[in-house]
KEKE-912556 format. One record per residue (C-alpha): residue number from 1; residue in three letters; y negated, x negated, z. Coordinates in steps of 0.25 Angstrom, whole numbers, plus 2048, in hexadecimal, padded with zeros to 3 digits. Each point is the difference from the previous one (the first is absolute). Layout:
% KEKE-912556
<NUM; ala; <Y; X; Z>>
...
END
This chain:
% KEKE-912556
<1; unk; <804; 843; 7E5>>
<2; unk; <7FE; 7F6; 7F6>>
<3; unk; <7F6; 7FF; 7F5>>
<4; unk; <803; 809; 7F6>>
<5; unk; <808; 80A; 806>>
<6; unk; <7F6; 80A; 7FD>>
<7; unk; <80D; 80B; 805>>
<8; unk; <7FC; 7FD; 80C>>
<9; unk; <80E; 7FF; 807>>
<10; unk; <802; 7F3; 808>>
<11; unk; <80A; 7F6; 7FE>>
<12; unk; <808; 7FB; 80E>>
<13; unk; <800; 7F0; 803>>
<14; unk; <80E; 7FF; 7FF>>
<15; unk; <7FF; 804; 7F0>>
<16; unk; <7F5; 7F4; 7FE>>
<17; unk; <809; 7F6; 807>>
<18; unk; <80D; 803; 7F9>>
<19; unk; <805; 806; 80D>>
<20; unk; <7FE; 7F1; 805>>
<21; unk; <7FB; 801; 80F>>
<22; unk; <7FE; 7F0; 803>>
<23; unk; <7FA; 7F6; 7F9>>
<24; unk; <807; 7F6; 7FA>>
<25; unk; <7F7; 7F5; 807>>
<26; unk; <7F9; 7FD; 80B>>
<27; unk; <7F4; 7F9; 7F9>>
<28; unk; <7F5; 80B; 804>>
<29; unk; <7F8; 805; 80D>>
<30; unk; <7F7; 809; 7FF>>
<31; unk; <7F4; 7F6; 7FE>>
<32; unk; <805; 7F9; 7F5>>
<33; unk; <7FB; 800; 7F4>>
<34; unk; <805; 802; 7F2>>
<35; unk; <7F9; 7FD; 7F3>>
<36; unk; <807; 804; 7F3>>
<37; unk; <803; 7F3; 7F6>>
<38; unk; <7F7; 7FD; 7F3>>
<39; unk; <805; 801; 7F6>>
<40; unk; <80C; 80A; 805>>
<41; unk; <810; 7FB; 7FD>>
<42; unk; <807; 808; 7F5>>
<43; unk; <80A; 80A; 809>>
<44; unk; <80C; 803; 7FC>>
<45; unk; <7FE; 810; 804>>
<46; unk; <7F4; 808; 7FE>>
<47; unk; <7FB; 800; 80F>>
<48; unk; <7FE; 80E; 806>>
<49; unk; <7F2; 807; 802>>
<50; unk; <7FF; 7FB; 80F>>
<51; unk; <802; 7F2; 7FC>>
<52; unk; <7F4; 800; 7F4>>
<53; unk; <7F8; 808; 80B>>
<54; unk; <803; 7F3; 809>>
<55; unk; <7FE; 7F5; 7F6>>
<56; unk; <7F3; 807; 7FD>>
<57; unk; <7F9; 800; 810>>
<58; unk; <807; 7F1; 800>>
<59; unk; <7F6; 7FC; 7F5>>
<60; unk; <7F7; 7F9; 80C>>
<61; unk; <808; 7FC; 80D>>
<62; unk; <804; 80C; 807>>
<63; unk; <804; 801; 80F>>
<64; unk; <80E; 807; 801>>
<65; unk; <7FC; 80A; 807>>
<66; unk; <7F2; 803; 7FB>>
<67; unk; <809; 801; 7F1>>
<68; unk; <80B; 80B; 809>>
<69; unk; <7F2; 808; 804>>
<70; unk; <7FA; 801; 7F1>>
<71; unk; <80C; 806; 7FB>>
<72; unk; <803; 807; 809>>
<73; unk; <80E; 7FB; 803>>
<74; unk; <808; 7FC; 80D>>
<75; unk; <7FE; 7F2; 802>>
<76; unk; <811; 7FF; 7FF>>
<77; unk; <800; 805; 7F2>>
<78; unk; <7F5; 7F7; 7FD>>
<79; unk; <809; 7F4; 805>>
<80; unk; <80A; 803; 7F8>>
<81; unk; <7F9; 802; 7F3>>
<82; unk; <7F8; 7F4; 803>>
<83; unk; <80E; 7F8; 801>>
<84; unk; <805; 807; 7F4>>
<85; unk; <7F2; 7F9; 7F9>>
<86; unk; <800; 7F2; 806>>
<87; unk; <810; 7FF; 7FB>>
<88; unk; <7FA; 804; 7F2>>
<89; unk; <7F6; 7F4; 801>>
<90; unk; <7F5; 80A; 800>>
<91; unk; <7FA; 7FF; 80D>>
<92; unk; <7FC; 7F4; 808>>
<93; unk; <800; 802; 811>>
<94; unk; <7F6; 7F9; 809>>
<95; unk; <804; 800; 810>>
<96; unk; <7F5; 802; 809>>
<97; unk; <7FB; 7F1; 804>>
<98; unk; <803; 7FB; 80D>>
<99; unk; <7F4; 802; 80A>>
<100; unk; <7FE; 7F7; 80B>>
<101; unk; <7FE; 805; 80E>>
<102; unk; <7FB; 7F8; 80C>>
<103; unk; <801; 808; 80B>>
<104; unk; <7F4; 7FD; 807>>
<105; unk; <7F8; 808; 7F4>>
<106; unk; <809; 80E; 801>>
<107; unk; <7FD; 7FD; 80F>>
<108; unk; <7F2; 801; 7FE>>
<109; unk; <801; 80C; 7F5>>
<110; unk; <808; 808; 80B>>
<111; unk; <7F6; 7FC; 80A>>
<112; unk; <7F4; 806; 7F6>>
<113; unk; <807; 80D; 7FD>>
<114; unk; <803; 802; 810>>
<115; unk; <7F0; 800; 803>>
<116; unk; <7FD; 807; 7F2>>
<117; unk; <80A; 80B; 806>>
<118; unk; <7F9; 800; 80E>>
<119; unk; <7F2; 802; 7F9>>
<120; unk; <803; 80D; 7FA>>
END
């Protein structure tokens, strides 16, 4: 239900996305994070509800999927808005930095989770 729709009828994803079910891009996981662009472009188009809702969590860097839980929304209609508001220019994506593994160090971690295990 969006904010709003005080009717209380609910409103299916297929209807938010334009009956879009993929994302025009590949650009997010679901620990990227998005941050709304200050000042905002001028759009062409009044954005629709969902998308003000967005740009208005995307205010701070937001992860993907943390933004999907706040509204409330499956994580693939999230996507696609999100796409529909990078093309705009009114979103920037972050990917998630690369972290560096050695091996020897998850060995270890594993090791210390095995005798935690054994202790309870």
């Amino acid at each position: 239900m969006s904010e709003g729709d005080t009717s209380g009828r609910l409103v299916r994803p297929f209807t938010l996305t334009g009956g879009r079910t993929r994302p025009s891009r590949a650009d997010f996981t679901l620990i990227a994070t998005v941050t709304a662009v200050d000042p905002p472009p001028e759009w062409a188009v009044r954005p629709q509800p969902e998308h003000a809702r967005i740009l208005r969590w995307c205010a701070r860097p937001v992860a993907v999927a943390e933004l999907a839980a706040h509204l409330d929304l499956p994580v693939s209609v999230i996507v696609i808005l999100l796409c529909d508001l990078l093309e705009a220019g009114r979103i920037t994506v972050n990917p998630p930095h690369p972290v560096h593994r050695d091996p020897e160090l998850d060995l270890n971690l594993l090791q210390k989770v095995r005798d935690g295990l054994d202790r309870l």
